[in-house]
Backbone bond lengths (Angstrom), bond angles and torsions (degrees), N, CA, C in turn:
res aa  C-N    CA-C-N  psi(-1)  N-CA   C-N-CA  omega(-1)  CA-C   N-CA-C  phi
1 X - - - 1.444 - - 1.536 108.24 -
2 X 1.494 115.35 143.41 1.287 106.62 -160.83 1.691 107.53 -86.30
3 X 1.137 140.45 175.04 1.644 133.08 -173.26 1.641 81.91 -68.26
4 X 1.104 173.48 -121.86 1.438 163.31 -72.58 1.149 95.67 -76.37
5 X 1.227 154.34 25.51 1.614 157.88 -151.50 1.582 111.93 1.72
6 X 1.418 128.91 16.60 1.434 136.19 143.84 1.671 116.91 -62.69
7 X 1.344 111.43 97.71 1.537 96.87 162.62 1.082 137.92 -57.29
8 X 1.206 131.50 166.36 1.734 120.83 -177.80 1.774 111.84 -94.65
9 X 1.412 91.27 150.74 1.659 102.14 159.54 2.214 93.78 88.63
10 X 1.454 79.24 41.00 1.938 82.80 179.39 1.575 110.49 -133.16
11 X 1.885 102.89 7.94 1.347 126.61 168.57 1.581 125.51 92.94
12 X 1.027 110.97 30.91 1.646 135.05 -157.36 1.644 70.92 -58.76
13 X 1.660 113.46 -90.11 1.481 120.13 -159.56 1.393 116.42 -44.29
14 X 1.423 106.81 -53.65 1.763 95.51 164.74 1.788 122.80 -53.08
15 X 1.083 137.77 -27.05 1.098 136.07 -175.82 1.482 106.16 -88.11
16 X 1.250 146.36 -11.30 1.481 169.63 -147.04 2.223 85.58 -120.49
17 X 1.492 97.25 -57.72 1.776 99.60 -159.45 1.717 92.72 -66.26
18 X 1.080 110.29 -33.71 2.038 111.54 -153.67 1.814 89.91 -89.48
19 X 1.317 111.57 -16.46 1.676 93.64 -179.51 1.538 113.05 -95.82
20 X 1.617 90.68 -12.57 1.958 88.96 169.13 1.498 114.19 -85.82
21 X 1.570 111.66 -19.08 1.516 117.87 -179.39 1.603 98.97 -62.63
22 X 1.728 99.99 -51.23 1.837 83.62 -169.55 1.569 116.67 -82.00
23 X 1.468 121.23 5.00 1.166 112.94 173.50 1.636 120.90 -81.62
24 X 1.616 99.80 -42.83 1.502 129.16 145.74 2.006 106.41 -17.39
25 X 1.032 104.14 -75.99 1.356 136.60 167.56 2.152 127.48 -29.27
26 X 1.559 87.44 -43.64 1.566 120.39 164.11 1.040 102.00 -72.60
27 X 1.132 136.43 -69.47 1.169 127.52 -132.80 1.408 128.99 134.52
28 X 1.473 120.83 3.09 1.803 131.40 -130.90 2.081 81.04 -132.61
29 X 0.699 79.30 143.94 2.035 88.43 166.54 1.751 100.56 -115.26
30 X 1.623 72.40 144.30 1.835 97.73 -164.22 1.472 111.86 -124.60
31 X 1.273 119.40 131.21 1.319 113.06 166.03 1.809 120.71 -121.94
32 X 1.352 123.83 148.21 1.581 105.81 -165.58 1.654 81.32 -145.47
33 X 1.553 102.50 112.15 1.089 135.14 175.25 1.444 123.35 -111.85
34 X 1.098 121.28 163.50 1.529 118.49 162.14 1.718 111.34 -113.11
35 X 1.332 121.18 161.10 1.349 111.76 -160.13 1.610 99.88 -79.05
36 X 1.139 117.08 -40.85 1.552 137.65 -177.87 1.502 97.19 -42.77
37 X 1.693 111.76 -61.63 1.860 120.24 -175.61 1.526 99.84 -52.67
38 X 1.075 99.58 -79.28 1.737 99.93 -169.08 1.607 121.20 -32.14
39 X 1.714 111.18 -52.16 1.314 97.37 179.58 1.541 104.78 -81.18
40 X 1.626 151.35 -25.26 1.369 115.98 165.68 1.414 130.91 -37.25
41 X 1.559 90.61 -41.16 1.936 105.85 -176.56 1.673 98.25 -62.04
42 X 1.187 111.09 -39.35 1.556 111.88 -172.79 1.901 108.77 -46.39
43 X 1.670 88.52 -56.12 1.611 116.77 -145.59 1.491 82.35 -73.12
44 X 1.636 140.89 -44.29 1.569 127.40 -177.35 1.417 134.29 -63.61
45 X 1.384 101.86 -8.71 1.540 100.28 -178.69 1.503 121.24 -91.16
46 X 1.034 102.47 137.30 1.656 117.41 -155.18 1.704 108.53 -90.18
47 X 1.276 134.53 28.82 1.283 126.44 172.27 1.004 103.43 -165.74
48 X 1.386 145.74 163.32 1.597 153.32 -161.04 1.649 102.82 -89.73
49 X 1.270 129.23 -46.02 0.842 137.46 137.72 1.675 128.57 -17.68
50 X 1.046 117.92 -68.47 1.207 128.61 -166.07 1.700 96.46 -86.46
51 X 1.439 120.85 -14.28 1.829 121.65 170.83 1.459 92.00 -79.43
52 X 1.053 109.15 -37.58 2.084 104.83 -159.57 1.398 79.37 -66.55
53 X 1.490 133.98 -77.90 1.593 117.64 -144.43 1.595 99.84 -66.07
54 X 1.223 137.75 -18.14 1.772 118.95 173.79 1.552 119.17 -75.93
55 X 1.604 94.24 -9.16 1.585 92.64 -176.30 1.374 113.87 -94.15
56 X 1.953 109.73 -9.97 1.524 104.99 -171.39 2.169 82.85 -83.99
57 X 1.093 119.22 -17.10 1.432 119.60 -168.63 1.793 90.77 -66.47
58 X 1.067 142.52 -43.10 1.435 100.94 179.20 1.820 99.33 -116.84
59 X 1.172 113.31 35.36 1.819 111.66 163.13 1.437 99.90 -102.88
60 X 1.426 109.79 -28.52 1.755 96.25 -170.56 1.528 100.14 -72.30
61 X 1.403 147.33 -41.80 1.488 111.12 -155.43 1.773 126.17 -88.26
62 X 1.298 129.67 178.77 1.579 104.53 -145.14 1.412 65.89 -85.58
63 X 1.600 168.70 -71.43 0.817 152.23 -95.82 1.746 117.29 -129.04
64 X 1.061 146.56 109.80 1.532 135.89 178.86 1.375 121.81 -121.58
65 X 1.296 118.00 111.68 1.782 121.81 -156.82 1.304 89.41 -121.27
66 X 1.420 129.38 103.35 1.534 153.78 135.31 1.569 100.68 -54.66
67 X 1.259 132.34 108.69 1.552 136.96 151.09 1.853 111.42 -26.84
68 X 0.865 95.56 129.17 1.922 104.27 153.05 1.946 76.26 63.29
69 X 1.161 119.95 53.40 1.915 100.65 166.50 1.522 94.76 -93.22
70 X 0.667 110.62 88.41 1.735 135.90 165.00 1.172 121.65 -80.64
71 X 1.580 138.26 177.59 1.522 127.31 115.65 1.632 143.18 -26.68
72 X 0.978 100.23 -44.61 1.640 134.17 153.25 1.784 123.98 -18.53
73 X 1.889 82.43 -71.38 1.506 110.24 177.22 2.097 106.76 -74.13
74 X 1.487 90.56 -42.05 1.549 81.22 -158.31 1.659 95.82 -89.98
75 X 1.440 127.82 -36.12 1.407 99.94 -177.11 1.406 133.94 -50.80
């Protein structure tokens, strides 16, 4: 069982994928990242500049679904 005391394989990621489909679906922009992806992409860009525009890339959409954002992820 993972430290978030959710066991696995009870559809966490599918239920995370089908709520960005119907937001997708609304009208709403979605992004589905992992926390690990985002900050490498963060940590490679080579000018302050070039961090500001990757960071409006996952602040701009109304929706942002990191897998397993748990306790886990954020402590």
């Amino acid at each position: 069982m993972p430290n978030d005391g959710v066991p696995s394989g009870v559809g966490k990621t599918m239920l995370a994928q089908n709520l960005g489909m119907l937001a997708l679906q609304r009208g709403y922009t979605v992004r589905f990242t992992t926390l690990s992806a985002a900050l490498a992409d963060l940590l490679k860009q080579e000018s302050l500049p070039a961090l500001e525009r990757r960071i409006r890339k996952y602040t701009s959409p109304s929706l942002l679904i990191p897998p397993r954002a748990g306790p886990a992820v954020w402590a």
